[in-house]
N, C-alpha and C positions, 0 to 999 in steps of 0.2 A: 490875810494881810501880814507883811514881814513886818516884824520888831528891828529898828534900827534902832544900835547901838552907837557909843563912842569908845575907844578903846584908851587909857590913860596914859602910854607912855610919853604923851606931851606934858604930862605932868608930874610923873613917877614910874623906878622903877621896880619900887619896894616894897610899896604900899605901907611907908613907915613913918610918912608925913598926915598930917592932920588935912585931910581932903572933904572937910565935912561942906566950906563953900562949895568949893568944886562941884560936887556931886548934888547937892541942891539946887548947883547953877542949871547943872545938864538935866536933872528932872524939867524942873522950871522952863527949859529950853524947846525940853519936849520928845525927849529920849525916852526909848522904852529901858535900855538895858546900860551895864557900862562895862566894859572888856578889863579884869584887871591881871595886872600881871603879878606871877605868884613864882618866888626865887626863894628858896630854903637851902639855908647853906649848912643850915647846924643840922647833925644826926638826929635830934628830936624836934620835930616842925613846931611849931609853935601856933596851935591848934586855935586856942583862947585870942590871940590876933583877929586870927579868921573867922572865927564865929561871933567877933565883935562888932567886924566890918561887915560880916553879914546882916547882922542886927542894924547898923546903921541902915542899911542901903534898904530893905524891909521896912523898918520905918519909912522910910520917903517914898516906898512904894517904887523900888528902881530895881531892875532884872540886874540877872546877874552872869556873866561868863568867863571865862580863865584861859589864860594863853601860859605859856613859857617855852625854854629852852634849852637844850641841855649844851655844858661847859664841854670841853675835849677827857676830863676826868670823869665821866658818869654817859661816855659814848656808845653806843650797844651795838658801833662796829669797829670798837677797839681789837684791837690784834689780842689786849692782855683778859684773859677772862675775868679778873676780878676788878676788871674798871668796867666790862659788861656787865657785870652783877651788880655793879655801883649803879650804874645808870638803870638797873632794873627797878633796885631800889630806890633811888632816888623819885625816878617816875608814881611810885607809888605811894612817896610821900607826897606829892605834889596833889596827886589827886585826893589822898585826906585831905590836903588843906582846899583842896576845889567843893569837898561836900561840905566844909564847914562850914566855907562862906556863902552854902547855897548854890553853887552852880551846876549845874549837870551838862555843861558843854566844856571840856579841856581843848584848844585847839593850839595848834605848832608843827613846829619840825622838830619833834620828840625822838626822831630815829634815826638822831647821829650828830656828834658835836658840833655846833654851832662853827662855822668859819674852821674847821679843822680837816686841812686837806693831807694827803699821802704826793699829787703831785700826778697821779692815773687815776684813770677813770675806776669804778668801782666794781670789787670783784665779785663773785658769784658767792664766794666763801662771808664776806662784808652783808651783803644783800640777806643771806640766813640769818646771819649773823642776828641781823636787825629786825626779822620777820619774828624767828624764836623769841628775842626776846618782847617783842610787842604784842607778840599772843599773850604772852603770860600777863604782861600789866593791863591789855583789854579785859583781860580773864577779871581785874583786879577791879578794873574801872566799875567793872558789871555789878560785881558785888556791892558798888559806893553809888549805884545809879549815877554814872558819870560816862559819857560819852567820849572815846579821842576820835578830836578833829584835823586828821593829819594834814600837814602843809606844805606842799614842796617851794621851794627858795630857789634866787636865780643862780649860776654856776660860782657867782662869787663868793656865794653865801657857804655853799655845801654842795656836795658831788656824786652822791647817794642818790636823790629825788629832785629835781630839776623839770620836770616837765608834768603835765595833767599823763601821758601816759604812763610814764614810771608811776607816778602814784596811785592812776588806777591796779595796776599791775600788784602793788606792793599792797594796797586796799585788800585786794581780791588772795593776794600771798595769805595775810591773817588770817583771812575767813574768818571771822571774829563780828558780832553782830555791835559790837562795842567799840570796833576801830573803823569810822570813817573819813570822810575827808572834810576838807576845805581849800576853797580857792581864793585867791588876793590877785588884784589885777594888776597891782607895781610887777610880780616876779612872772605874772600871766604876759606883761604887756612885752616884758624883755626875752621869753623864751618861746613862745608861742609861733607859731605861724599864721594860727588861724584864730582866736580868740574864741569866736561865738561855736566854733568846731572844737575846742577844748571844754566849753562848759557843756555843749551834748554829750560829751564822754563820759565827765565825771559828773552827771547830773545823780545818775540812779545813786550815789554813794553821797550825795553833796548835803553836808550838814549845817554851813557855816561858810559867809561868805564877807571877806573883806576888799570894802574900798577904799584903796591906794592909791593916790594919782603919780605920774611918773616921776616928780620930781619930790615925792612924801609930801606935798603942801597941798591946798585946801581941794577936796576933789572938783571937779568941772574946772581948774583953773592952768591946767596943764592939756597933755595933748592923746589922753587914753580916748578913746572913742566910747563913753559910758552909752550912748545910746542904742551901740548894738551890743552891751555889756548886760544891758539892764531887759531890752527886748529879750536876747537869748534866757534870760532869767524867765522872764514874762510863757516864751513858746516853751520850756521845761517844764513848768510849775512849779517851781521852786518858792515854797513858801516859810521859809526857813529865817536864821536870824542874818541883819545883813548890818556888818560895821563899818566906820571910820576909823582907819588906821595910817597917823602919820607920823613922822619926826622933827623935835624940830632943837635949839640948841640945847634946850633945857630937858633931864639930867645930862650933866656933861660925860655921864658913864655911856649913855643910849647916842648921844650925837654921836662922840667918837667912834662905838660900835657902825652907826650906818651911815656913818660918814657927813653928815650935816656940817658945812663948814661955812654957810652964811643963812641968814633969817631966808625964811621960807614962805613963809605968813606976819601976822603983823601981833597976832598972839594967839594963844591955844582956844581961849573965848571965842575968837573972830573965826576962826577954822571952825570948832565943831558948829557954829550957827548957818556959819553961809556953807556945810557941807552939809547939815541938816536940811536944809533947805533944799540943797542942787539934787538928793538923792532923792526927797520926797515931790520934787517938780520932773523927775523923772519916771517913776513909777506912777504917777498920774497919765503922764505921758500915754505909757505904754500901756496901761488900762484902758485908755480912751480909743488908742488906737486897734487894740485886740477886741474892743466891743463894735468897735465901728466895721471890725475885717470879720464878726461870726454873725 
C-alpha cells in the first residue's frame, strides 16, 4: 500500500513557523507522511531545529520526507568550481538536516540551480559537471541512510533535466545506489509526450512520486489525466511514497518563485482533504480494476 503524503509549501517555506496545528490537522486527516521543505542558508545547519520537528512529527506518529533546491550560488553546473564545491557542500548539509528530522527520502532538482539558465541547451562539460558532483553527495547520502530522489523540472524551471529520459540517463550516469529518481506530474504533464510511457522508463529507478495538477490546485480539479497516471503506477508496481504538491499565494517567497498570481483553491485545508480524498478514490480504482483484469 503507498503512503500518501502532503507536502508543506502551502504553508511554509522554512519550517520556521509554529506548524504544530497544521500537522495534527493532516495526521487527523489521514496522512501517512508530510514533505517538508529544508533551506539552510547559514554555514552551520541548524541541526537542533530538525531534530525538534522531528520529534514533533514522531509524536503524532506522521512520516516523514524532504525536498529542496538549490539557489544559482551552490549550482554543480556552475562554470566557477568553487560555486560547484559550494553546492557540493551545501547538498550535504541539507541531508544532515534530512536525517535529523527523520527522513530518509531527499527528493528535488539538486542538480543545478533552480530557474538559472545560460540561454543554450546544456553542455556535455555542465552534464559531468553535475554527475561528479552527485556521486560524491549520493556517496554522502549513503553514509546518513538518506536516499536522492532526483526530479527533473519543466524547461522554465531548468535546462539540465527536463524530461523522464534525461533523468533516467543522468540516474544511470551516477550509478550510485543512493541517487534515484522522482516523478511529479505538473512538469510530467508539460514535457512529456506520453505520460504512462515515461513512468515505464523511470519505473525501475522511481522512489518518490508527486501529485501535481496543472494548474498547482487541488489534484482531480484540473485537466492531468490521473487515471492513466495512477493505473501506469498500478501495472509498475510502484509501491512507493506518493505526495500532494501544490502552490498557492501563501508564502509570498514560493508564489512569486512559481508564479501563483490568483487563488487556486479555496485554502490549503480544503486542498490537501479533497486531494486526499481524489488520490485514495483513485488507487481503489485501480485495484479494483487490476483484480478484476487477473
Amino acid at each position: 500500500m503507498n503512503k500518501i503524503g502532503m507536502n508543506l509549501f502551502v504553508w511554509t517555506s522554512s519550517m520556521d513557523e509554529d506548524l504544530s496545528e497544521t500537522l495534527a490537522f493532516l495526521k487527523d486527516s489521514g496522512f501517512d507522511f508530510v514533505e517538508v521543505p529544508i533551506s539552510e542558508p547559514n554555514d552551520t545547519p541548524n541541526l537542533a531545529k530538525w531534530q525538534r520537528i522531528g520529534q514533533q512529527l514522531k509524536a503524532l506518529d506522521l512520516g516523514v520526507q524532504t525536498c529542496t533546491i538549490c539557489s544559482h550560488d551552490v549550482s554543480l553546473i556552475s562554470p566557477d568550481e568553487t560555486t560547484r564545491r559550494a553546492g557540493v557542500t551545501y547538498l550535504k548539509k541539507i541531508i544532515d538536516c534530512s536525517a535529523a528530522v527523520g527522513s530518509h527520502i531527499l527528493m528535488g532538482p539538486m542538480y543545478a540551480g533552480f530557474k538559472t539558465f545560460t540561454g543554450k541547451p546544456a553542455t556535455e562539460q555542465e552534464w559531468n559537471w553535475s554527475v561528479e558532483g552527485m556521486r560524491e553527495v549520493a556517496e554522502y547520502a549513503q553514509s546518513k541512510d538518506v536516499v536522492l530522489a532526483i526530479e527533473y523540472l519543466n524547461r522554465f524551471e531548468t535546462y539540465l533535466l527536463t524530461c523522464v529520459d534525461e533523468l533516467v540517463r543522468y540516474v544511470e550516469a551516477v550509478n550510485h545506489p543512493n541517487c534515484r529518481a522522482a516523478f511529479d506530474t505538473f512538469h510530467a504533464n508539460m514535457e512529456e509526450k506520453n505520460v504512462a510511457e515515461a513512468i515505464r522508463n523511470v519505473a525501475p529507478y522511481l522512489v518518490h512520486v508527486q501529485i501535481s495538477e496543472n494548474d498547482r490546485s487541488t489534484p482531480g480539479k484540473g485537466h492531468i489525466q490521473f487515471d492513466e497516471v495512477f493505473a501506469t503506477l498500478q501495472e509498475v508496481g510502484y509501491e512507493g511514497p506518493i505526495a500532494i504538491e501544490a502552490f498557492g499565494p501563501n508564502p509570498p517567497d514560493l508564489a512569486a518563485a512559481t508564479h501563483i498570481f490568483r487563488p487556486m483553491f479555496t485554502s490549503p485545508e480544503q486542498l490537501a482533504v479533497d486531494g486526499l480524498a481524489f488520490i485514495k478514490s483513485e488507487m481503489v480504482k485501480e485495484r479494483k480494476s487490476a483484480l478484476l483484469s487477473s
